[in-house]
C-alpha positions as CSV (number, residue, x, y, z in Angstrom):
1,X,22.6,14.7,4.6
2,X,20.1,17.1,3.3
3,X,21.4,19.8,6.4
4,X,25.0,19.4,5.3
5,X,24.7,19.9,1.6
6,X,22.5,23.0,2.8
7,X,24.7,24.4,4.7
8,X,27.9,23.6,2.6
9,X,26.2,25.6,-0.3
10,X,25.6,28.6,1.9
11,X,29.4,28.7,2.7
12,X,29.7,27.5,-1.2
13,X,27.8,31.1,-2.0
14,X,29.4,33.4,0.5
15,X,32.5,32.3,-0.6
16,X,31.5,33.2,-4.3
17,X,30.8,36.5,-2.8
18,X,34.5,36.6,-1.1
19,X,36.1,35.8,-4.7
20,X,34.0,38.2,-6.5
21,X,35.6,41.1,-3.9
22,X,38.9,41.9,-5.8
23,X,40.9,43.6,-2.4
24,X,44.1,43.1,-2.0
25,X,46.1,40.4,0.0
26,X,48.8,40.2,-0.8
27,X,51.2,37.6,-2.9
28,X,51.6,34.1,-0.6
29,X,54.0,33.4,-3.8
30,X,56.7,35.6,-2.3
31,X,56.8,33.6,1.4
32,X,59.2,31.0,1.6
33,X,57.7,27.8,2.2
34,X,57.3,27.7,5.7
35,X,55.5,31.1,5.9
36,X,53.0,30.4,2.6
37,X,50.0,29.0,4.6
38,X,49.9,31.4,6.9
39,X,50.3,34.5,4.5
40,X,47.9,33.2,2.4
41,X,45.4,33.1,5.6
42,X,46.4,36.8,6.4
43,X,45.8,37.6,2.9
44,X,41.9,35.9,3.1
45,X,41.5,38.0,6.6
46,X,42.3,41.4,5.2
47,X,40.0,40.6,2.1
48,X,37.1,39.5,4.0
49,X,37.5,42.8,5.7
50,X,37.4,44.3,2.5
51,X,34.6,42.4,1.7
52,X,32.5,43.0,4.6
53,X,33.5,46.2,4.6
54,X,31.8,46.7,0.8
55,X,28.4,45.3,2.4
56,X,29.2,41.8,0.8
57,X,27.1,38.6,2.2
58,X,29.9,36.6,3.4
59,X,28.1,35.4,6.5
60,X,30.3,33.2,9.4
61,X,33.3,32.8,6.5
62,X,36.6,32.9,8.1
63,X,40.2,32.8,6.8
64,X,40.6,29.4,7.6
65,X,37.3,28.0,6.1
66,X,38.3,29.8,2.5
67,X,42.0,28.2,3.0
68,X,40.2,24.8,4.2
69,X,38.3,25.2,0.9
70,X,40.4,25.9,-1.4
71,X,43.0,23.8,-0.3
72,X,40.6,20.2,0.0
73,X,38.9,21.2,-3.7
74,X,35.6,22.1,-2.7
75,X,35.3,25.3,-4.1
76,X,36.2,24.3,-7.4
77,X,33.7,21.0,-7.0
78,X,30.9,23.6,-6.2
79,X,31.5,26.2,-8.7
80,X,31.9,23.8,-11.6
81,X,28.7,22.2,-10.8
């Protein structure tokens, strides 16, 4: 247990990095329905570019692990602890 939580707040902290990175993306908001996931996860890959790009400690992240995330409330259980 003690190896998950460890490695759940690493991700928990490059992901903090990721949000603090303010580049671009795009606006998921003006997909239709159908399209919204998958513009959102475009929109995560050209800011972790961004990010990495800056010199940012964002580690393994991918798109889908920020989506997966985001989406399941773990970011927000992390951050407002």
């Amino acid at each position: 247990m003690k190896g998950q939580f460890e490695r759940s707040f690493k991700t928990f902290n490059w992901l903090r990095a990721f949000e603090s990175f303010t580049g671009g993306g795009g606006d998921a908001d003006l997909c239709d329905d159908s399209d919204a996931e998958q513009a959102q996860i475009d929109g995560y890959e050209l800011r972790l570019k961004g990010a990495r790009a800056d010199g940012l400690d964002v580690g393994g992240l991918t798109p889908k692990t920020i989506n997966e995330w985001h989406e399941l409330g773990w970011y927000e259980l992390f951050n407002n602890r």
